[in-house]
Backbone as a printed PyTorch tensor [residue, N CA C, xyz], in Angstrom:
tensor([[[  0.8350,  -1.1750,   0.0000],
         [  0.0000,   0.0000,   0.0000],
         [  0.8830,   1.2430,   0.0000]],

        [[  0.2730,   2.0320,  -0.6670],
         [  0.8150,   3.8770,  -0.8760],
         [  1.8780,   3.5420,  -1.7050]],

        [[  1.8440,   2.4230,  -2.9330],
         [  3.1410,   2.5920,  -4.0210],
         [  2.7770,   2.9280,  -4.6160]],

        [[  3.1590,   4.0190,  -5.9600],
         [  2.9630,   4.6500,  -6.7460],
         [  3.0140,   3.3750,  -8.0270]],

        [[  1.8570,   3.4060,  -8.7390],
         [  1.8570,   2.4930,  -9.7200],
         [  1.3800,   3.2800, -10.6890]],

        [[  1.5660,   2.3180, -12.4900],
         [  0.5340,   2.5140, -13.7890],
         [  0.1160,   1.6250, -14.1120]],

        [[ -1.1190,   2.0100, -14.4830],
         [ -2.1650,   0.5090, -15.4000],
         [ -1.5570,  -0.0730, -16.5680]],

        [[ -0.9720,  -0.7510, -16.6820],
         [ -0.1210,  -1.0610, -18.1500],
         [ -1.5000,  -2.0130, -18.8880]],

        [[ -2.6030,  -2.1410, -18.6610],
         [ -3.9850,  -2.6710, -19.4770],
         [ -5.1130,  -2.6310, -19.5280]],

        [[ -5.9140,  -2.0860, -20.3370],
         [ -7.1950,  -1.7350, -20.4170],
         [ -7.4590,  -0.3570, -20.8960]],

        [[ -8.7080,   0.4770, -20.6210],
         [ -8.9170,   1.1980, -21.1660],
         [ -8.0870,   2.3200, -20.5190]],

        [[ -7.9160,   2.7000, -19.2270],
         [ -6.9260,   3.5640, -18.3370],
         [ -5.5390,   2.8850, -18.1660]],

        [[ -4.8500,   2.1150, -19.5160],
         [ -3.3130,   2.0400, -20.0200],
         [ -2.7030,   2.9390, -19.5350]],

        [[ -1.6770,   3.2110, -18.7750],
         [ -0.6380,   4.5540, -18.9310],
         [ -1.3180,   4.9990, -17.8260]],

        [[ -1.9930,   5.0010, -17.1600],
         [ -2.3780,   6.3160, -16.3420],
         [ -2.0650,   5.7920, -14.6910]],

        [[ -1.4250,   6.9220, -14.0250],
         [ -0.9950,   6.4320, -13.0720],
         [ -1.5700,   6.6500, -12.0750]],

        [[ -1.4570,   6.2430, -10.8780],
         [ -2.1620,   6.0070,  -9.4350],
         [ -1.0130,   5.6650,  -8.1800]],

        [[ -2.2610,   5.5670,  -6.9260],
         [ -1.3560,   5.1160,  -5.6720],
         [ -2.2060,   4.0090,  -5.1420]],

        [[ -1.8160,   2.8830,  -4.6280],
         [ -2.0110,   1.8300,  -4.0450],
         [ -3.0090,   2.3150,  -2.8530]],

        [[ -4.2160,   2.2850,  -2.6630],
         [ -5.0290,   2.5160,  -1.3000],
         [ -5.3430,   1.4280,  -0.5440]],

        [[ -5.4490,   0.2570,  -1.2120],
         [ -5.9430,  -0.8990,  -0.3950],
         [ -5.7120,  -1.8050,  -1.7090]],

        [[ -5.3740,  -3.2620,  -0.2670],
         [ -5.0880,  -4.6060,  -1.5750],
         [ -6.9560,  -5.3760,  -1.1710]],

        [[ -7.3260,  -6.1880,  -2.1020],
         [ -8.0530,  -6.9190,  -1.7540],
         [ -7.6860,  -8.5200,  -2.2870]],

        [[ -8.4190,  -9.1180,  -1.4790],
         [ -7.8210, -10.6110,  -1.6950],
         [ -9.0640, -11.6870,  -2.0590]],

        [[ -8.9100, -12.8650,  -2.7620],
         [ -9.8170, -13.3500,  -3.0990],
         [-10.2770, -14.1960,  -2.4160]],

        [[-10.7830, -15.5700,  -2.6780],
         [-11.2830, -16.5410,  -1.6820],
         [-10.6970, -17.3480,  -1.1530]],

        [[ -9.7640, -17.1620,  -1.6490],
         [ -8.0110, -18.0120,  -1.3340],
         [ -7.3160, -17.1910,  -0.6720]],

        [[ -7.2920, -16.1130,  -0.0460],
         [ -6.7470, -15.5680,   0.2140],
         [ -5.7860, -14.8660,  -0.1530]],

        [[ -5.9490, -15.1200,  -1.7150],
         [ -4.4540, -14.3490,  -2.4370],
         [ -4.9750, -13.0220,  -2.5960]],

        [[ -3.5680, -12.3700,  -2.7760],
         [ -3.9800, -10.8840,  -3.4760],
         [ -4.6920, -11.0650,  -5.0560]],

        [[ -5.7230, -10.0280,  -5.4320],
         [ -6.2030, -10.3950,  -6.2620],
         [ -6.3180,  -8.9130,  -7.3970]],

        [[ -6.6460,  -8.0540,  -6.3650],
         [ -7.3430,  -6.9300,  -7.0330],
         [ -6.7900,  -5.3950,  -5.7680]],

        [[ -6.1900,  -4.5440,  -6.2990],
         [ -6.0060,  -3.1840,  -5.5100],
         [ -6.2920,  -1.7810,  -6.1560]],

        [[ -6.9320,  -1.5870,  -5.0570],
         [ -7.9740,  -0.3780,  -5.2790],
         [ -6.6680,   0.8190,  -5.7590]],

        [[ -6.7900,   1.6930,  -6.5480],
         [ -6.0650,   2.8860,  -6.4570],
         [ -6.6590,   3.8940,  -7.0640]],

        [[ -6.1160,   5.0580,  -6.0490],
         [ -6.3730,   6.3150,  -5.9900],
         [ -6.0420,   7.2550,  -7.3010]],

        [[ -6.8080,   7.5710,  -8.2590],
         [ -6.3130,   7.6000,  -9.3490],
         [ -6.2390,   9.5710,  -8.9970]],

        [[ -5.2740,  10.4110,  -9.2700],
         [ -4.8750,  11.8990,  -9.1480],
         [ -4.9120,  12.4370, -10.3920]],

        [[ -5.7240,  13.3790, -10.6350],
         [ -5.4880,  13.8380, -11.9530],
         [ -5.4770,  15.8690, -11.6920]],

        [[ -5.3380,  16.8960, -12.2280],
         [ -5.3290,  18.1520, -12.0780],
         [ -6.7980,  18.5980, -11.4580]],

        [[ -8.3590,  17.8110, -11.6580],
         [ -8.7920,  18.1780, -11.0830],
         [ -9.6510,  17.3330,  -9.9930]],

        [[ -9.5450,  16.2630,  -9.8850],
         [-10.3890,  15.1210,  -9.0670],
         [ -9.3230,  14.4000,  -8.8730]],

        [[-10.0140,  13.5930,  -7.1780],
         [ -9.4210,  12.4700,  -6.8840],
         [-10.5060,  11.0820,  -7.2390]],

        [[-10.1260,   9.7490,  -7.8650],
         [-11.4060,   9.0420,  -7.9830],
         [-10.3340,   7.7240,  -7.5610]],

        [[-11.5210,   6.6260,  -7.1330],
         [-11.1230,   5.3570,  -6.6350],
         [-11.1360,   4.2030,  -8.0910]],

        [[-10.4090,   3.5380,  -8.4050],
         [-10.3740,   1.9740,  -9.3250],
         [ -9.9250,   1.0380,  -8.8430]],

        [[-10.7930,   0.3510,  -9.3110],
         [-10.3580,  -1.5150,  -8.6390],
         [ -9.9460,  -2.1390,  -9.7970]],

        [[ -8.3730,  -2.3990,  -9.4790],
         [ -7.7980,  -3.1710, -11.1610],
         [ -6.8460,  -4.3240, -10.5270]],

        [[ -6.9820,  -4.8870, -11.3430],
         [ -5.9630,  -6.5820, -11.2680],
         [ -4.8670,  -6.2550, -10.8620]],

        [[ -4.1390,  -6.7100,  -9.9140],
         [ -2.9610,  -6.5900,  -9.6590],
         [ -1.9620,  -7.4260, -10.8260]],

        [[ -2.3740,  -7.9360, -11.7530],
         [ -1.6250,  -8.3550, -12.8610],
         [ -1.5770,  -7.2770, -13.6190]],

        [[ -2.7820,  -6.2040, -13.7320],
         [ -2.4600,  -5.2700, -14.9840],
         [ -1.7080,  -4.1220, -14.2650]],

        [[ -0.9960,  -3.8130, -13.3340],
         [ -0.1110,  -2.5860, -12.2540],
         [  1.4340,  -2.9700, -12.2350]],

        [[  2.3200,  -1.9730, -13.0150],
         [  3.5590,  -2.0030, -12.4700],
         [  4.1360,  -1.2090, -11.8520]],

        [[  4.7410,  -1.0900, -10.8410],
         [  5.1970,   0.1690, -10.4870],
         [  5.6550,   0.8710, -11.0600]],

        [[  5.3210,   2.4430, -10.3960],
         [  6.1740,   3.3220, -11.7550],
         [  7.5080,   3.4540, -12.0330]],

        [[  7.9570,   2.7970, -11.0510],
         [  9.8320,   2.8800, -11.4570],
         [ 10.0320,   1.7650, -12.2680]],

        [[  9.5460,   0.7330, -12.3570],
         [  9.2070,  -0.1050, -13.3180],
         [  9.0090,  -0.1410, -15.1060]],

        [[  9.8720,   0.0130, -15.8180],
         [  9.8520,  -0.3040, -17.3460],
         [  8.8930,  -1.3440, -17.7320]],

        [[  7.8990,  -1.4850, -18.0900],
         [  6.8610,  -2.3880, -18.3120],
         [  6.7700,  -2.1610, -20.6030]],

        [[  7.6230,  -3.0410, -20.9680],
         [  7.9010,  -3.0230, -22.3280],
         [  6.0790,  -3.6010, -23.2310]],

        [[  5.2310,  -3.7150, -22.2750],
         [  4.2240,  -4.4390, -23.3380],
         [  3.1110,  -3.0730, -22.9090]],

        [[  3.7120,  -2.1530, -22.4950],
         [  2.8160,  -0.8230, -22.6430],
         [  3.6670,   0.1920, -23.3470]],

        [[  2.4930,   1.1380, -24.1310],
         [  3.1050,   2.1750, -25.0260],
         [  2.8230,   3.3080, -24.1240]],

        [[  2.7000,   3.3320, -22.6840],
         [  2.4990,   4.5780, -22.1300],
         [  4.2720,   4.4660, -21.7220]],

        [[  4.9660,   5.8800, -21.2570],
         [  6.0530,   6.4310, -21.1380],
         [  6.2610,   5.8740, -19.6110]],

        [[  7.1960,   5.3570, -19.3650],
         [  7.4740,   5.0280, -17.4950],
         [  8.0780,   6.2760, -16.6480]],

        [[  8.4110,   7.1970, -17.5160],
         [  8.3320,   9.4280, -16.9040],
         [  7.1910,   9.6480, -17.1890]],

        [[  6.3520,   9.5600, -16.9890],
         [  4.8880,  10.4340, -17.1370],
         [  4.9200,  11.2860, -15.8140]]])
């Protein structure tokens, strides 16, 4: 929680966020984390796969968004 990540899939590709909460599935694995998405004028909440999030210091080569944004 509170890592700075980007969506490297779906329709919000490239766009970056902060880790607010993990959620876990019925197994108890991590499954899905909520993040705080910041933009110039709103703050809004998304629930995305923790498969589609790399951190932003992270080079993630199968996205065309920039890892300096």
């Amino acid at each position: 929680m509170g890592e700075s990540v980007r969506i490297i899939q779906g329709n919000r590709a490239g766009e970056p966020g902060i880790i607010s909460q993990i959620l876990k599935d019925s197994q108890s694995q991590d499954s899905h984390a909520v993040i705080t998405m910041v933009d110039n004028s709103s703050h809004s909440e998304l629930t995305v796969l923790i498969n589609n999030l790399r951190l932003k210091k992270e080079i993630d080569p199968n996205t065309q968004a920039s890892a300096n944004m």
